[in-house]
C-alpha positions in Angstrom: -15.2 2.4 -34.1 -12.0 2.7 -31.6 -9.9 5.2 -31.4 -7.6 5.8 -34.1 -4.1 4.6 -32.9 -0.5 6.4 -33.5 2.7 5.6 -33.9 5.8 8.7 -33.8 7.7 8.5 -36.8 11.3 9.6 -36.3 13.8 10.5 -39.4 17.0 11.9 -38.1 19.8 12.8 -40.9 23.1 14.5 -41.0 21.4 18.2 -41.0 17.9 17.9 -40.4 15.6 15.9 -37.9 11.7 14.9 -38.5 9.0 13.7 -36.0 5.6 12.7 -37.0 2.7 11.1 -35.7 1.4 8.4 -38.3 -1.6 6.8 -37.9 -1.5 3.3 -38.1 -3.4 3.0 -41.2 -1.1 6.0 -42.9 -2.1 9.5 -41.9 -0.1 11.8 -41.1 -1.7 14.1 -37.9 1.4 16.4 -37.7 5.6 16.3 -38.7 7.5 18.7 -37.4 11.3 19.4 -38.1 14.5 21.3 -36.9 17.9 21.5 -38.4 20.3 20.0 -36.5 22.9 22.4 -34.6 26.2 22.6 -34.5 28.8 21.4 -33.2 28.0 17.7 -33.5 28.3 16.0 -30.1 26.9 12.2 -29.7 23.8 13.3 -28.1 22.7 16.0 -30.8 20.2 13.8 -32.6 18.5 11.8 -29.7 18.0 15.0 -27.7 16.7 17.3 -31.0 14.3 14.2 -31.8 13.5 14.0 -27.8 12.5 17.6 -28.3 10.2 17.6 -31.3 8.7 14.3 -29.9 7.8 15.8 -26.7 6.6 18.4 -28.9 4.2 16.5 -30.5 2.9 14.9 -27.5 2.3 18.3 -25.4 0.1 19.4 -28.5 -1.8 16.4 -28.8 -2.6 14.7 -25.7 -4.4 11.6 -25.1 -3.9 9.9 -28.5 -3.1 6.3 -28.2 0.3 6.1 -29.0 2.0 2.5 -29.4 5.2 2.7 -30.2 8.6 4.6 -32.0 9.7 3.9 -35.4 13.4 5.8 -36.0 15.0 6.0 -39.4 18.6 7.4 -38.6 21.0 7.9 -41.1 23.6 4.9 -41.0 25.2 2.7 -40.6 23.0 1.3 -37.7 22.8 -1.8 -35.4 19.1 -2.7 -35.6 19.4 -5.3 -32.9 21.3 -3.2 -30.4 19.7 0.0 -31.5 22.8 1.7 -31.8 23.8 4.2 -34.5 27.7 3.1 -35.7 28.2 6.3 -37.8 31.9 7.0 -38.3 31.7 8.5 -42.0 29.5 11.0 -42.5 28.8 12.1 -38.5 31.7 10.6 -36.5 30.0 12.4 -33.0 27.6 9.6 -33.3 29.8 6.3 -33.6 28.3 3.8 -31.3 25.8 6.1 -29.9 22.8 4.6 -28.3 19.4 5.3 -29.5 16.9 3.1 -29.0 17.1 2.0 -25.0 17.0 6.3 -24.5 14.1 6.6 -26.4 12.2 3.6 -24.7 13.2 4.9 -21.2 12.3 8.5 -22.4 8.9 7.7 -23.3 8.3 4.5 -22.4 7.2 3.2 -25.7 8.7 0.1 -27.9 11.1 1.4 -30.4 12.4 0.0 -33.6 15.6 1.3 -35.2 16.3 1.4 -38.9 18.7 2.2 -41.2 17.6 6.3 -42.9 17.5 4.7 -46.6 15.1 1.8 -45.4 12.4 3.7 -43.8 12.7 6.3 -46.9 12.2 3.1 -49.3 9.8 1.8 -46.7 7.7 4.8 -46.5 7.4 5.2 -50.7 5.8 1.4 -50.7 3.6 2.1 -48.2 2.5 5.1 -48.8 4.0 6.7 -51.9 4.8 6.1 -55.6 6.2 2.6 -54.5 2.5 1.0 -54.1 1.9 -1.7 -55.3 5.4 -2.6 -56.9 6.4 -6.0 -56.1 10.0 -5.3 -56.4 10.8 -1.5 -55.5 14.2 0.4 -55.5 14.7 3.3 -53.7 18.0 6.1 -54.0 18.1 8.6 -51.6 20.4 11.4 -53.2 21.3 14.1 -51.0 24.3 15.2 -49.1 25.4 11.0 -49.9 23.5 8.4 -51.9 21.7 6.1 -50.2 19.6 2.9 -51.3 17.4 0.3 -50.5 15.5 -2.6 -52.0 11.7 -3.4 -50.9 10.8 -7.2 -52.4 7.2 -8.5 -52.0 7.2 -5.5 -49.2 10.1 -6.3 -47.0 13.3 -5.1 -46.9 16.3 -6.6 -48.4 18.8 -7.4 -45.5 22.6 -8.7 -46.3 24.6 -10.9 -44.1 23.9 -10.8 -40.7 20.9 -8.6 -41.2 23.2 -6.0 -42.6 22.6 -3.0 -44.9 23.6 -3.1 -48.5 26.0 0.2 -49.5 24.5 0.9 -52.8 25.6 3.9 -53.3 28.9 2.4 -53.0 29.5 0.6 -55.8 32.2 1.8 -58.5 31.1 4.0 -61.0 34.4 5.4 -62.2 37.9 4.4 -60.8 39.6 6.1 -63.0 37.8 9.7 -61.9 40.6 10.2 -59.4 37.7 11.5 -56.6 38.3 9.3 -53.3 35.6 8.5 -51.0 35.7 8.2 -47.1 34.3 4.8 -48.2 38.2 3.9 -48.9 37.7 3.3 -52.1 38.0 6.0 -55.6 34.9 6.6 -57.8 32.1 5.0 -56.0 28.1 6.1 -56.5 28.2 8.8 -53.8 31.7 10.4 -54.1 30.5 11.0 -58.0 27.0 11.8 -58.2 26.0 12.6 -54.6 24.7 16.7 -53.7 27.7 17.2 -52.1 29.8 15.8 -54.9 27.6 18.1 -57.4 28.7 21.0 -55.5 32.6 20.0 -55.3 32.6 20.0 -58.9 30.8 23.3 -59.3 33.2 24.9 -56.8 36.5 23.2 -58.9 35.1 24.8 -61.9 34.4 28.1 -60.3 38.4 27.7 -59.1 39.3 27.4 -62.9 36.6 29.8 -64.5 36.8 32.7 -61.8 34.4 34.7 -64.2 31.2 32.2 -63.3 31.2 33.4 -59.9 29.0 36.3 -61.3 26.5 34.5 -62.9 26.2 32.4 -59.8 26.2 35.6 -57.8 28.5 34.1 -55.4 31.6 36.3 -54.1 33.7 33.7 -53.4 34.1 29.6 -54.5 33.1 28.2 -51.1 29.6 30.5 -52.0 29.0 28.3 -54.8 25.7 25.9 -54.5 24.2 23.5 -55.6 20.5 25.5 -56.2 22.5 28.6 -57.8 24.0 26.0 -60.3 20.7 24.0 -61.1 19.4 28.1 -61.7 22.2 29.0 -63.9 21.6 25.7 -65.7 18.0 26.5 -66.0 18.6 29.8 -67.7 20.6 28.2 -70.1 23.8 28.5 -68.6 27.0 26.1 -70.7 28.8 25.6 -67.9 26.0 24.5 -65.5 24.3 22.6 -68.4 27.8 20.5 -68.9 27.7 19.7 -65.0 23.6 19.0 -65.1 25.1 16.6 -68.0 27.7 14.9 -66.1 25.7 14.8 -62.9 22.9 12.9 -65.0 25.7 10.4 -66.7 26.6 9.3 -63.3 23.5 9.1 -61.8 22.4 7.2 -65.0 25.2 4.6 -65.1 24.5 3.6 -61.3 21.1 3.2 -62.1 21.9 0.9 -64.9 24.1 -1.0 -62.7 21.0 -1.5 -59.8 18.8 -2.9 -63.0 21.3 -5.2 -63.9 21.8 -6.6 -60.7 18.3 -6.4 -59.7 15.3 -5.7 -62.6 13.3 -4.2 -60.4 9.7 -3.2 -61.3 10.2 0.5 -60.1 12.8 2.8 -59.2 12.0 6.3 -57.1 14.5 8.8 -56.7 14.3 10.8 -53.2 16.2 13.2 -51.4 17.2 16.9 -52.2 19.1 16.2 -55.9 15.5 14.2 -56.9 13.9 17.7 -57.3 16.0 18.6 -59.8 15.1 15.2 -61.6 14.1 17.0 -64.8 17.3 18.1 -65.7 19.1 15.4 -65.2 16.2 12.9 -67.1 17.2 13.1 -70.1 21.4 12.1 -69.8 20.0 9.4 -67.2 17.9 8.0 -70.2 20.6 8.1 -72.7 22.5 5.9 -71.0 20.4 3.3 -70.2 19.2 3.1 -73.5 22.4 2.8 -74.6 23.0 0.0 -72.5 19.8 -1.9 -72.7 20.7 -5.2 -74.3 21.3 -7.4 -71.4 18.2 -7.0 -69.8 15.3 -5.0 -70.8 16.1 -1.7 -68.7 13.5 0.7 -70.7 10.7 -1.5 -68.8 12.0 -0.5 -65.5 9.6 2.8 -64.7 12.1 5.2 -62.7 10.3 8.3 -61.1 11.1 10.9 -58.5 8.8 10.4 -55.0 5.6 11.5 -53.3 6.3 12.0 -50.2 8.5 14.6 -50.7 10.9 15.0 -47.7 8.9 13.2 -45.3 9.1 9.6 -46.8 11.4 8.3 -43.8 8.7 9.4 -41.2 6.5 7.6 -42.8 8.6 4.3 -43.2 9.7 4.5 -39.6 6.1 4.4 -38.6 5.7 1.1 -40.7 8.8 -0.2 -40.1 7.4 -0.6 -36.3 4.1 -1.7 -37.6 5.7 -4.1 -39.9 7.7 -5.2 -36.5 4.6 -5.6 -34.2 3.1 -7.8 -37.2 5.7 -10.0 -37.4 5.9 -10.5 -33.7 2.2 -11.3 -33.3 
């Protein structure tokens, strides 16, 4: 038997940064992580993943290594290997990534958008097995999504990404989105939009502060809501209920256009998926007479927060295969 070969699995977000070395048959030997620090500047994320790359390699020498997979939050140019983030991380708009990383370490290097290699990394490896047709929703800080069908990623015009959690939920809300647009997916269900609507009630009911034992609105988060919700709380239980109505009716909208087989929730909001279950089901049940929605499974994931390390390692496995 030869000797197991590895390939460094790189997840780079708006906060945090993963490295990992994945086996090339879907082990994991080691991740390691580091919040991002601040102030942004264009080089924050290559150098941070630089660092917990070189990391890796100092603790485990003489591993065959053959190549970089990098899942960083987008958009991204997969053919230039450039990061075109102007949204959520302006410091890296049209900031090289992939010709750094290859000159670095002088390993091949595949670029992908953060939502793919999460989606990736769940059919390879995760709750997405075996689905033929898998949808993925990232929900953190934004909403991201992507579609795996018969195992490959779902590209748009030009080999672009698909803004899922873009589409219109509720134009009437009156929340804008740096997306241009008023009431899409991510402005209305997103972490960060959970915690703007805790913080507008806590501006209009000064008196929850102390349950949230926050001192001030810009205190109030997202965990200390969920917690107050969990204890029974009315005014975190209506915005558990409105957070799981939005997050529902976008859901419905990706089985209508799409009937997948399986839909896995990720990111930081999915570990709350419990609470918001229930209002998510009521309104696809609701709504089910088009197409038969209830058959779609819809689950939370299994690789907890390391399900774009994963896909970045396939996504350059996936690359080498299709080269060969």
């Amino acid at each position: 038997m030869g000797q197991p070969q590895y390939i460094i699995g790189i997840d780079l977000g708006a906060t945090n940064a993963r490295v990992g070395l994945i086996s090339t048959n879907g082990k994991a030997l080691d991740i390691q992580a580091k919040t991002l620090p601040t102030p942004r500047k264009p080089e924050t994320g290559l150098q941070t993943v630089i660092e917990l790359t070189r990391l890796l390699l100092n603790q485990y020498k003489n591993l065959s290594i053959v190549g970089i997979g990098a899942g960083v939050t987008g958009p991204v140019d997969r053919l230039s290997g450039t990061v075109i983030n102007p949204y959520t991380e302006p410091a890296w708009q049209y900031t090289p990534f992939t010709e750094p990383l290859h000159e670095t370490f002088d390993l091949p290097v595949v670029l992908e958008n953060d939502a793919d290699s999460a989606a990736l990394g769940e059919y390879w490896q995760g709750n997405g097995r075996g689905a033929a047709r898998l949808y993925v929703v990232t929900i953190g800080t934004g909403i991201g999504t992507s579609f795996i069908d018969h195992g490959k990623v779902y590209r748009g015009l030009d080999g672009s990404h698909p803004e899922g959690g873009h589409h219109i939920i509720d134009i009437s809300s009156g929340v804008h989105c740096y997306c241009g647009m008023v009431g899409c997916w991510e402005s209305l269900a997103s972490g960060e939009a959970f915690q703007n609507f805790a913080r507008r009630k806590a501006a209009e009911e000064r008196g929850w502060l102390k349950i949230l034992s926050a001192n001030d609105i810009q205190d109030v988060n997202t965990p200390a809501v969920i917690q107050a919700a969990q204890q029974g709380d009315q005014i975190a239980l209506q915005l558990v209920q409105q957070e799981g109505y939005y997050l529902g009716v976008g859901l419905l909208n990706i089985i209508s256009m799409f009937m997948p087989d399986k839909i896995i929730l990720c990111g930081g909001m999915a570990r709350y998926f419990d609470l918001f279950e229930p209002a998510i089901r009521e309104v696809i049940a609701d709504h089910r007479y088009m197409v038969p929605a209830e058959s779609v499974v819809i689950q939370t994931d299994s690789l907890d927060y390391y399900a774009g390390v994963y896909g970045a390692a396939y996504a350059f496995l996936i690359s080498q295969q299709e080269s060969a």
